[in-house]
N, C-alpha and C positions, 0 to 999 in steps of 0.2 A: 813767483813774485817776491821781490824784495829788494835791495839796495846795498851798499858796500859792500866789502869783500866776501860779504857770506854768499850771494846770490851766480857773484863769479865761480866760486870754486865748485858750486852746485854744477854749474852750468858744463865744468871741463869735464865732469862728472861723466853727466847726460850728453856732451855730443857725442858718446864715442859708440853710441846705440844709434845714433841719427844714418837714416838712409841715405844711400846705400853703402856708406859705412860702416857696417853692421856685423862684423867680425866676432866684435866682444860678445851682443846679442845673439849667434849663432853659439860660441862656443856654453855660452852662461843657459842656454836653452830659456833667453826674455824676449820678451817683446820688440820688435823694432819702433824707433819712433820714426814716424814719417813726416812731423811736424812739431819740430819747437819753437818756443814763445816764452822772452824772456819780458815782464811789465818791471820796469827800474823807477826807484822814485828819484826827483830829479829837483827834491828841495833844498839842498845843500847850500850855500851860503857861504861858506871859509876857503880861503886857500887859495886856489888856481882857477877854481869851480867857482866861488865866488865872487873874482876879481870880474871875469869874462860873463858872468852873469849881469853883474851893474852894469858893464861897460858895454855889452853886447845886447842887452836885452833877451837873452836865451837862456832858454832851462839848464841847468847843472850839467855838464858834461863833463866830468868824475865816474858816477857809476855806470855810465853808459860806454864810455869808455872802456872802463875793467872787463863789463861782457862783452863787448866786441873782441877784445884781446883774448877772452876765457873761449869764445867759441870759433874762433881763428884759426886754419887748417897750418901754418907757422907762426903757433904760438910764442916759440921760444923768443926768437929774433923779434917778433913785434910785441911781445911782453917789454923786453929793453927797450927798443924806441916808442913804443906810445907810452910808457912811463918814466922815459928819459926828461929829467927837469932842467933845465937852462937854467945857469950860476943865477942868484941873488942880482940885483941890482934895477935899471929902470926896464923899460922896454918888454922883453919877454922873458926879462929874469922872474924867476920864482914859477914861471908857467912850464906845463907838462907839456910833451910832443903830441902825444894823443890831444887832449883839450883844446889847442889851436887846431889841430886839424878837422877836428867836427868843427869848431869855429869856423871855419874857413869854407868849410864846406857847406855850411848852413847859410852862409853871406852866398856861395854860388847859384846854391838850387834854392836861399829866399824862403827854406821851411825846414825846422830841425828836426823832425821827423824823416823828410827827404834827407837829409844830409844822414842822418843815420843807416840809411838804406842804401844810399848808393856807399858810405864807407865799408856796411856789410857786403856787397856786392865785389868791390873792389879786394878785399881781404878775406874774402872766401869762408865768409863763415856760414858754421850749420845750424842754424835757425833764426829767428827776426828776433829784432829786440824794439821795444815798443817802450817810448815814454809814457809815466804812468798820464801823467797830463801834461799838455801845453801850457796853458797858464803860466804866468808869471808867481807861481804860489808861495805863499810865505807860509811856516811854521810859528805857533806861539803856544807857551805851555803855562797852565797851571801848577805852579809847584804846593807843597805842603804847607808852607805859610802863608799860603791863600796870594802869593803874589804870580806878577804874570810877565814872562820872560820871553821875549820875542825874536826869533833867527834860531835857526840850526845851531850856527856857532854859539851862540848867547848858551840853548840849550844845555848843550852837550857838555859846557863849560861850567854850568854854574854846582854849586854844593846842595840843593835843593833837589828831593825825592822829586820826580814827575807825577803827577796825581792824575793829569788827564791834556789831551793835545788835540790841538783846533788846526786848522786848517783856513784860512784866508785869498782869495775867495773861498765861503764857503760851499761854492756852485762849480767851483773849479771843474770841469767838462771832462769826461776822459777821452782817448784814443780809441774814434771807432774801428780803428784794426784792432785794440786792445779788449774791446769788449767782445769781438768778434773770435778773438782766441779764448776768452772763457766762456765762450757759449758752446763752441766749439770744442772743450777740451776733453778729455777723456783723464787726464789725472792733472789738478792742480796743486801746484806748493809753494806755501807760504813760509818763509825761512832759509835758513838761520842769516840773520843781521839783528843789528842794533833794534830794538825790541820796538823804542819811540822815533827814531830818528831814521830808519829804515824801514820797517815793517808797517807800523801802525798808517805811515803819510799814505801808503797806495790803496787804504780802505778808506780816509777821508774822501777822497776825489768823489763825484758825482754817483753814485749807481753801482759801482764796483762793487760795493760789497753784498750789495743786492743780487747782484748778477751771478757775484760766488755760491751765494745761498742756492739762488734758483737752478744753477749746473746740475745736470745727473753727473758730472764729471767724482773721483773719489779723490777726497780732498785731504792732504796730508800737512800736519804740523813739523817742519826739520826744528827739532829745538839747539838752541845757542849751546857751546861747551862750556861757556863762561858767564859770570855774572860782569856788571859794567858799573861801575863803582854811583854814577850820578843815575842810571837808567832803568837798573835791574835789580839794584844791592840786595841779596838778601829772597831774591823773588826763586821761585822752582819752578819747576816746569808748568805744573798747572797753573800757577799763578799768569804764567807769559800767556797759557790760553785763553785766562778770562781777560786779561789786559787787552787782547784782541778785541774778541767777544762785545767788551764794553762799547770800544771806540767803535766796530763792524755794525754794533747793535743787532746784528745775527750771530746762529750760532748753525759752524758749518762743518768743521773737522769729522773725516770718520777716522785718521789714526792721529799719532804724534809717535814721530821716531826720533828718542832720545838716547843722547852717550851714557854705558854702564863701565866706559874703561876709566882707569884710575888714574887721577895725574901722578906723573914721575914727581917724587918731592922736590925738586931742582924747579922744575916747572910753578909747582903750588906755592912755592917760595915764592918765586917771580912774580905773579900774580897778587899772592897777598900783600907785596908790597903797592900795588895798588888799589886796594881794600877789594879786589877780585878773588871770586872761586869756582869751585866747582859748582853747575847749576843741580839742585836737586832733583833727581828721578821719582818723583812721588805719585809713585803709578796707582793707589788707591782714588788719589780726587782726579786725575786723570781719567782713570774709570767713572768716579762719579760725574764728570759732565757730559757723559756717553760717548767718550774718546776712547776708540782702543790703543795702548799703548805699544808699540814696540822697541824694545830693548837693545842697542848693537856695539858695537866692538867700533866709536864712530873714532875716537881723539886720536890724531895723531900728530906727534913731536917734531916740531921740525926748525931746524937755522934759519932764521931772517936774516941779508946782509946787514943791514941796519936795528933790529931789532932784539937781535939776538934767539933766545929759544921759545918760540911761540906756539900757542895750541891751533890745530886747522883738523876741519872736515876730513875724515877717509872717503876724499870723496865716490870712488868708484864704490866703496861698501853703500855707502847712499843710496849712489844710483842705480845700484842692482835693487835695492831693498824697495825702494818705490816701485821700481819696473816690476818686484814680485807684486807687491800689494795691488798693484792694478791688474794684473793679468788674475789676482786671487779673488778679488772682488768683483771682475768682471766676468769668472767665469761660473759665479755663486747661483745656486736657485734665486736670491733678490734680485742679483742683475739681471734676470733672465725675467723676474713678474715685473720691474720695473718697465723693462722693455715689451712687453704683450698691453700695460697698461699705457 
């Protein structure tokens, strides 16, 4: 579960253990998955994603796009064209190739759920991706001077700490395939994205985070590499789990697996110039919430054509490390009295 680019890169991670693709998972001696399920929030508001939202009356198709791209058996090639953006100007300047095209597809089959599934079908990806809700849901937050800031972009944009984030409707219905893959799951993960603007919207929706609770599935924390200047500033790791917590009003994690590598100072520079850093590992209140924590080797350094040197998930180290923790916890004396009771 989650949103922007953190939930895609999770996701190229985990297909490459997706049956009967299962190569990596034979040589790594993990588990195969025979079923993924990607829930994307789809409150998004700015840019391409929210021109096509007012205009169209559909959910954000941004991040939903990203993971169809992340779990796409010709990623490369359809990474460039479904993130191919048309010049500036009227018409379908400023819009991305992917986002019309779920657009478009959404106008054929008349439901953007449908349109999601047959674009996954078409482009061969290996596993479902599920909007978090249908709903036309808006985002509005609480900031620390007690004012209240409405839209995603408003969000994200303003100089104001986030103190707490509501959800509009607050009845917003989720995706009964969606809830049907957390019932269903055997390991769920929450992370790494934007803490408020990512993660937190897919535990407002209806039920969801009830549902999380209620799972025998073993539920794992990916924590962020970085802090977010308006989102996070300043927050560590435990902190992003009680931020959860709050909004979930449950408490569900059995691990959190956070980065112990060091950023390159070239990097930490880059970042701190905007007022970003390294999130801290603070594996003792981690403990104290009855999270176990684990430690891994996650940052890794990479060129953005546009962006220059940015931090990103390792991701296959990830996805082995989840794949251990559910094969280690599944194969525990609890899992085993869980399942007799």
């Amino acid at each position: 579960m989650g949103g922007g680019t953190g939930l895609s890169t999770l996701l190229r991670g985990l297909k490459h253990y997706v049956s009967p693709s299962v190569e990596d998972a034979q040589r790594q001696a993990l588990p195969n998955i025979s079923d993924l399920s990607a829930i994307v929030t789809v409150s998004d508001d700015g840019g391409s994603s929210g021109r096509l939202r007012k205009e169209l009356n559909l959910p954000a198709p941004g991040d939903v796009r990203n993971c169809i791209v992340a779990l796409s058996e010709e990623e490369a090639l359809l990474s460039r064209l479904f993130r191919y953006r048309f010049p500036s100007g009227e018409g379908v300047g400023g819009h991305s190739f992917g986002n019309l095209f779920l657009s478009a597809m959404t106008a054929i089959s008349g439901d953007f759920n449908q349109a999601i599934e047959h674009s996954s079908t078409i482009l061969a990806t290996r596993g479902h991706i599920y909007p978090a809700t249908t709903s036309n849901a808006q985002l509005y937050a609480i900031m620390d001077d007690g004012s209240v800031v409405r839209g995603e972009t408003n969000i994200t944009a303003s100089d104001r700490r986030i103190v707490e984030l509501h959800m509009t409707p607050s009845d917003a219905e989720p995706l009964p395939k969606a809830m049907e893959a957390i019932e269903s799951a055997d390991l769920i993960t929450i992370g790494p994205g934007s803490l408020f603007t990512s993660l937190v919207p897919n535990l407002l929706v209806h039920n969801v985070a009830q549902a999380i609770a209620s799972s025998p599935a073993v539920k794992v924390f990916v924590c962020n590499l970085m802090t977010q200047a308006n989102e996070s500033l300043d927050l560590t790791a435990s902190d992003h789990i009680c931020a959860l917590y709050k909004h979930a009003r449950h408490q569900f994690f059995d691990y959190a697996l956070v980065n112990r590598t060091p950023a390159s100072p070239q990097l930490a520079a880059k970042y701190a110039e905007k007022r970003q850093s390294q999130i801290e590992a603070d594996v003792d209140q981690i403990e104290a919430l009855g999270v176990k924590p684990v430690l891994g080797e996650y940052l890794m350094e990479e060129e953005h054509p546009t962006e220059g040197l940015i931090a990103r998930h390792d991701t296959h180290r990830v996805a082995q490390d989840l794949l251990r923790l559910m094969m280690e916890l599944r194969d525990s004396p609890v899992a085993a009295l869980h399942e007799k009771q």
